[in-house]
C-alpha positions as CSV (number, residue, x, y, z in Angstrom):
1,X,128.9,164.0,151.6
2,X,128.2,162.2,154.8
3,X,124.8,162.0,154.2
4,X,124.1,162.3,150.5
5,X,125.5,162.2,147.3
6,X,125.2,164.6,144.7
7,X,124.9,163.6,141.2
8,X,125.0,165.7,137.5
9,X,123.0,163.7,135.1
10,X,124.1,163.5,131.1
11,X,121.1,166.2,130.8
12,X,122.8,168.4,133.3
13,X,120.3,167.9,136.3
14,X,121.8,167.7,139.4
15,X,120.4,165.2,141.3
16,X,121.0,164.9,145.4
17,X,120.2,161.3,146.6
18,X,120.6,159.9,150.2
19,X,123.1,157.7,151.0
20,X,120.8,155.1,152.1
21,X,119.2,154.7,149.5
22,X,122.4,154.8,147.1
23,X,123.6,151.6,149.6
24,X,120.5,150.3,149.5
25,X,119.4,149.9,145.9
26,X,120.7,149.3,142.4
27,X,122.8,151.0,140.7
28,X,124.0,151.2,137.2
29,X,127.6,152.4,135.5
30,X,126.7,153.5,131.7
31,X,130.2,154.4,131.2
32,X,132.4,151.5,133.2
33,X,132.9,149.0,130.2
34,X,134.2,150.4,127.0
35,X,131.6,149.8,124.7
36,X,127.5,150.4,125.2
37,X,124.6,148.8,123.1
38,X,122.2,150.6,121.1
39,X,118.8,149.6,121.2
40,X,116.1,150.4,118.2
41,X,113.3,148.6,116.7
42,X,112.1,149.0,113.6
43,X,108.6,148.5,112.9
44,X,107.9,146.8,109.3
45,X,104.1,146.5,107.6
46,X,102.8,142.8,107.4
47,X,104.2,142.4,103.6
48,X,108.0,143.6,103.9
49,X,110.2,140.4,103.6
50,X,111.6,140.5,107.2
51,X,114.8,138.4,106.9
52,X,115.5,140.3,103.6
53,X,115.3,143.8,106.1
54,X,117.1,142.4,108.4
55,X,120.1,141.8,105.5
56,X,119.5,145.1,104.7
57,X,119.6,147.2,108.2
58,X,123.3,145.0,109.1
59,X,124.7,146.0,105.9
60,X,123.3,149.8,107.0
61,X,124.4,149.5,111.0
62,X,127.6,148.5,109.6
63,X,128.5,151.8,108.0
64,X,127.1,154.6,110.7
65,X,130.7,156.2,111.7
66,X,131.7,155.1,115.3
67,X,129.8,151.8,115.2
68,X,132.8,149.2,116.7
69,X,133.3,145.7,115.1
70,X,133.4,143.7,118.7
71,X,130.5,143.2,119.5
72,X,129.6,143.0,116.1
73,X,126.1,144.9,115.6
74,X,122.9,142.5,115.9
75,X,120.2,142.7,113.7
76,X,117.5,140.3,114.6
77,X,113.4,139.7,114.2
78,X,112.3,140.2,117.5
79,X,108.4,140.0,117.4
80,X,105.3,140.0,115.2
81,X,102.1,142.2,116.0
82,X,99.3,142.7,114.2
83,X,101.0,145.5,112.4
84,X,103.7,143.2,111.0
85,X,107.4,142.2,111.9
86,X,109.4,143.8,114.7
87,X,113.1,144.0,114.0
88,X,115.3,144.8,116.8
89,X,119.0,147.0,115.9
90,X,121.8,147.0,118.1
91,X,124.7,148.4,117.1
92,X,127.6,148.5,119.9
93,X,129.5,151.7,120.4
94,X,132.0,153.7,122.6
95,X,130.2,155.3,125.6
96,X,131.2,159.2,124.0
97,X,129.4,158.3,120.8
98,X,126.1,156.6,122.0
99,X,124.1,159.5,121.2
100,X,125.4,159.9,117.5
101,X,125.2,156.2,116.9
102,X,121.4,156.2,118.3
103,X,120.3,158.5,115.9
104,X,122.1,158.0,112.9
105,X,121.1,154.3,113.7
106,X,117.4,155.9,113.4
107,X,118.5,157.4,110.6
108,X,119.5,154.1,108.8
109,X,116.5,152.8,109.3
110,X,114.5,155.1,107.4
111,X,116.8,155.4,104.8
112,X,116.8,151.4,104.5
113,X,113.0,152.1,104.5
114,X,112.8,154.2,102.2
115,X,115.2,153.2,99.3
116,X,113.8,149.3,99.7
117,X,110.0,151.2,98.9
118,X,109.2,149.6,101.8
119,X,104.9,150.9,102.6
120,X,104.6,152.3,106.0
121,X,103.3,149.9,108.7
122,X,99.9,150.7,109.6
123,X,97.5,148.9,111.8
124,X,95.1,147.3,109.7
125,X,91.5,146.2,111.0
126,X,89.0,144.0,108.9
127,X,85.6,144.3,109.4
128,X,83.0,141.6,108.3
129,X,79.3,142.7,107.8
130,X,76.9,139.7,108.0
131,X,73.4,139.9,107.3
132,X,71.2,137.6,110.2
């Protein structure tokens, strides 16, 4: 309209913004380019081998259906914590199957998890006692 825009959402929420401020600010296109990144992390205890995980989660991210080739899926260590290793997983995929690709990719990584007997990552505190 001449003074606002109405918008439906992907969650079905209709959304009425003013036209100054849709001229005004940024805005974002989820759906303009043909293929949309995934973004997970996966979380691994201290004592997982974290390049052998990130082997393992490509070889996984590789086979979730609708996952494209170009970009090819990136499986990376992204940061350490006291926890352990942080593993970032981006798959790329068509805008219609992001929401299949993000969960199966979810899915992977607790399957990777799992079969590879990998312990759950847990914070882990050490207390010393000493006696003045």
């Amino acid at each position: 309209g001449l003074f606002g825009t109405t918008i439906v959402t992907p969650d079905n929420v209709m959304t009425l913004v003013g036209n100054g401020k849709i001229f005004a600010d940024t805005m974002q296109n989820f759906s303009a380019l043909p293929a949309r990144r995934v973004e997970r992390t996966a979380q691994l205890a201290g004592s997982v081998d974290a390049l052998d995980a990130v082997v393992r989660l490509k070889a996984a991210v590789a086979q979730i259906p609708n996952v494209v080739q170009s970009p090819a899926p990136e499986v990376n260590v992204l940061d350490f914590n006291l926890v352990g290793p942080v593993i970032s997983v981006r798959p790329y995929c068509n805008n219609q199957h992001y929401w299949q690709v993000y969960f199966d990719t979810n899915e992977a990584i607790l399957r990777v998890a799992q079969e590879a007997g990998w312990p759950a990552p847990t914070p882990a505190q050490f207390v010393q006692v000493r006696q003045v």
